[in-house]
Biotite code that builds the C-alpha atoms (Angstrom):
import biotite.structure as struc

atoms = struc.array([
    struc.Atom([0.000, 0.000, 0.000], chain_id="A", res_id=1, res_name="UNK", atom_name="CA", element="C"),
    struc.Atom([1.284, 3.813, -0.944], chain_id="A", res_id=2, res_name="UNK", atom_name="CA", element="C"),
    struc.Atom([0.432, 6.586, 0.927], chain_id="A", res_id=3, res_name="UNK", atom_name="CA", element="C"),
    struc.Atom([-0.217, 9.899, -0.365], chain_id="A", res_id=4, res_name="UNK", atom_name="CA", element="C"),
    struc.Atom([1.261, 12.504, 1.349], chain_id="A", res_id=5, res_name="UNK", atom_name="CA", element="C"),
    struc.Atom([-1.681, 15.070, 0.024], chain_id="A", res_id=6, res_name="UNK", atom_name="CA", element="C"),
    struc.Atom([-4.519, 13.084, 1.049], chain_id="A", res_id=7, res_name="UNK", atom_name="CA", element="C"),
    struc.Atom([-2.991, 11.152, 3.733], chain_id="A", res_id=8, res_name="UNK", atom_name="CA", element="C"),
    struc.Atom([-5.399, 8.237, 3.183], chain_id="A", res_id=9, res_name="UNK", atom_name="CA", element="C"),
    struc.Atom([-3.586, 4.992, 1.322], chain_id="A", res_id=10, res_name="UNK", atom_name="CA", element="C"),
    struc.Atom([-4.180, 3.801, -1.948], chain_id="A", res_id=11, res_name="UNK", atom_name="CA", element="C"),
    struc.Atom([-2.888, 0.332, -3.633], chain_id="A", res_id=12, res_name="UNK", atom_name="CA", element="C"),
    struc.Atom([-0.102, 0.829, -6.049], chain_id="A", res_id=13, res_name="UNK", atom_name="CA", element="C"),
    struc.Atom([-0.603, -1.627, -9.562], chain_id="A", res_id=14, res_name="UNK", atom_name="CA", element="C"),
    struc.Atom([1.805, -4.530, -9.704], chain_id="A", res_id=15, res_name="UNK", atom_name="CA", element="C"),
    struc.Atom([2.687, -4.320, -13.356], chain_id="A", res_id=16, res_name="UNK", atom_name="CA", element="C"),
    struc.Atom([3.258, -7.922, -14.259], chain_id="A", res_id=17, res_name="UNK", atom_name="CA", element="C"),
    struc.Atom([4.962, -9.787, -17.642], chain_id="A", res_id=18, res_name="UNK", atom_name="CA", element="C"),
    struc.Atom([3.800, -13.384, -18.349], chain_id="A", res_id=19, res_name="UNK", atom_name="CA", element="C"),
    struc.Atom([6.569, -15.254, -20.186], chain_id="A", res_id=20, res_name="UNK", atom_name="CA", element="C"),
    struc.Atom([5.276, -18.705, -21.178], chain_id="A", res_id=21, res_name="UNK", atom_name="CA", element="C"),
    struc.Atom([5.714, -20.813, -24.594], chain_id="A", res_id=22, res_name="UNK", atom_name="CA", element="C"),
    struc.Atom([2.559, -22.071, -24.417], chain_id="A", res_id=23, res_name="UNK", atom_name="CA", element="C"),
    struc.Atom([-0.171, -19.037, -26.123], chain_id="A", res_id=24, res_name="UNK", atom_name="CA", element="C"),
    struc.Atom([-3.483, -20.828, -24.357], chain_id="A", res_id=25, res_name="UNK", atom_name="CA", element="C"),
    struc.Atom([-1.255, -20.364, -20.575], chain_id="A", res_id=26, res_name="UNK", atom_name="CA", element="C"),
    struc.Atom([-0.183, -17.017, -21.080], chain_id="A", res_id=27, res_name="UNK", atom_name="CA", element="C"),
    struc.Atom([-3.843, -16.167, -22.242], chain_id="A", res_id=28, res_name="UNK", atom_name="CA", element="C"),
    struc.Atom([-5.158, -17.989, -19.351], chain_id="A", res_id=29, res_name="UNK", atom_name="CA", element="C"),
    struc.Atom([-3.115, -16.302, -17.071], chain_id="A", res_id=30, res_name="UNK", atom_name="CA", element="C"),
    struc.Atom([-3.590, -12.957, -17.841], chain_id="A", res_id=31, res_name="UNK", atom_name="CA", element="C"),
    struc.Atom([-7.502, -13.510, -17.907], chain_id="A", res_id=32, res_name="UNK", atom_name="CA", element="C"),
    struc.Atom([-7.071, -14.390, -14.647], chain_id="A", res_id=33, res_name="UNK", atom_name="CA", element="C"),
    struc.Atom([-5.045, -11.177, -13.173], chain_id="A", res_id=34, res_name="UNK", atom_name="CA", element="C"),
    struc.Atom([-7.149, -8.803, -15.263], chain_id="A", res_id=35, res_name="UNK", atom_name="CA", element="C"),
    struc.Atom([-9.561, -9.160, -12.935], chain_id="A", res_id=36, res_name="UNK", atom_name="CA", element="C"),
    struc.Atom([-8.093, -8.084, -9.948], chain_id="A", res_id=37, res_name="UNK", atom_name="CA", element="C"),
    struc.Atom([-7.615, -4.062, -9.886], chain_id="A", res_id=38, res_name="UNK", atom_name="CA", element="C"),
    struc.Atom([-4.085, -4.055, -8.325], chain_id="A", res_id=39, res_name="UNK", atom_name="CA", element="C"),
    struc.Atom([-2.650, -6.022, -11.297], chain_id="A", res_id=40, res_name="UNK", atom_name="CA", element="C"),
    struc.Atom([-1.338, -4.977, -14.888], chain_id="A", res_id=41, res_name="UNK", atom_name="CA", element="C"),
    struc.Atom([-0.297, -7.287, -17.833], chain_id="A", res_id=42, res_name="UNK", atom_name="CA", element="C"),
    struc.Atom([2.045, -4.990, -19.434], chain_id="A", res_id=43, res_name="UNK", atom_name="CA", element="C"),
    struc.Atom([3.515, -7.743, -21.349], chain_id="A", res_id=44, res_name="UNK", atom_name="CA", element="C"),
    struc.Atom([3.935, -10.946, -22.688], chain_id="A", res_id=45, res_name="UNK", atom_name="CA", element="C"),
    struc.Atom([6.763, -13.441, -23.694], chain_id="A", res_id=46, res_name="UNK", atom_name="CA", element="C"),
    struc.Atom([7.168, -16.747, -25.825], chain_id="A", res_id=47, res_name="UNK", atom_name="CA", element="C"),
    struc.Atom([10.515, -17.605, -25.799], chain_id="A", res_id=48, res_name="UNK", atom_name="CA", element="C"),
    struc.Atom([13.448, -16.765, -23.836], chain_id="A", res_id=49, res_name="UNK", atom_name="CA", element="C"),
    struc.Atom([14.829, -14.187, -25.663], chain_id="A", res_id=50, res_name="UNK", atom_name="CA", element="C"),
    struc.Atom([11.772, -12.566, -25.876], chain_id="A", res_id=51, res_name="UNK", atom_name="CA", element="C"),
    struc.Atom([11.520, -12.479, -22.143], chain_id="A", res_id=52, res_name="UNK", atom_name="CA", element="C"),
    struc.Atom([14.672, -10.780, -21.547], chain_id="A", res_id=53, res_name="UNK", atom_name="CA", element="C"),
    struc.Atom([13.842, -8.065, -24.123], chain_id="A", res_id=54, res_name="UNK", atom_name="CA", element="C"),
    struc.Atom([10.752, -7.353, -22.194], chain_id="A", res_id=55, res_name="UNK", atom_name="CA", element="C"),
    struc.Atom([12.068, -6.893, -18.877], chain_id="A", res_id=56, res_name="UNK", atom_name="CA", element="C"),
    struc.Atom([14.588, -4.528, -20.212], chain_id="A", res_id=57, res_name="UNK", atom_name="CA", element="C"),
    struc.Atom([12.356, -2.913, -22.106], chain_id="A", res_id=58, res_name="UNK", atom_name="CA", element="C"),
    struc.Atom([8.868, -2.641, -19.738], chain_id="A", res_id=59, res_name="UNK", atom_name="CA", element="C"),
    struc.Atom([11.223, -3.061, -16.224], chain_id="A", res_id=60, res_name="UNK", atom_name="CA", element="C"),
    struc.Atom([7.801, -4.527, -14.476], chain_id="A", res_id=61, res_name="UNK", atom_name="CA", element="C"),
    struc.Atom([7.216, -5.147, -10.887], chain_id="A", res_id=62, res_name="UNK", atom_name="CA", element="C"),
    struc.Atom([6.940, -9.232, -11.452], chain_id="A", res_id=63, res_name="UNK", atom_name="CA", element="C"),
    struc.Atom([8.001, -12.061, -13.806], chain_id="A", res_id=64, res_name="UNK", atom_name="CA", element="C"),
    struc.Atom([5.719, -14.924, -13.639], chain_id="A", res_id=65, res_name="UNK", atom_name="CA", element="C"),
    struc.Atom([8.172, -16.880, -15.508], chain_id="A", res_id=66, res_name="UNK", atom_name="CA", element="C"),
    struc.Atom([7.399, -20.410, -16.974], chain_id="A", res_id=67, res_name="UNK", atom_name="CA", element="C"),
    struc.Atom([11.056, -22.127, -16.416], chain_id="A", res_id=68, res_name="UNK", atom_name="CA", element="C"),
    struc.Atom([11.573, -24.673, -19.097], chain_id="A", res_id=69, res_name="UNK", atom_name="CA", element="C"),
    struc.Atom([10.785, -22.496, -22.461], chain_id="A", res_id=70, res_name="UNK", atom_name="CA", element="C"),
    struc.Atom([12.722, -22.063, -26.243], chain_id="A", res_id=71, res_name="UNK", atom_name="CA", element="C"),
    struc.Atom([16.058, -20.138, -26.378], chain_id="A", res_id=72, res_name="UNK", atom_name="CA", element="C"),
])
């Protein structure tokens, strides 16, 4: 939780999140699935390895839900 200083009351920050995951029907799954929570963001999504590691560089997110055994 994040305060703000201004209105001294919290608010939730978004967890901006990128799914990396060879497998299209998992990464679709999961990102159904944290769309509907209000605290989350899919910013991204990854199919291969390499893919992932441009991602992170590029989008810098708050988590990696990161499928271990994937291409390249």
């Amino acid at each position: 939780m994040i305060w703000n200083d201004a209105e001294s009351t919290p608010h939730k920050a978004t967890v901006r999140i990128v799914i990396a995951d060879d497998h299209p029907v998992v990464r679709d799954a999961l990102k159904t699935l944290l769309q509907m929570e209000d605290d989350f963001e899919v910013v991204g999504e990854a199919g291969d390895g390499r893919e992932v590691v441009e991602k992170v560089r590029e989008l810098e997110p708050d988590v990696l839900l990161l499928d271990l055994r994937m291409p390249i």
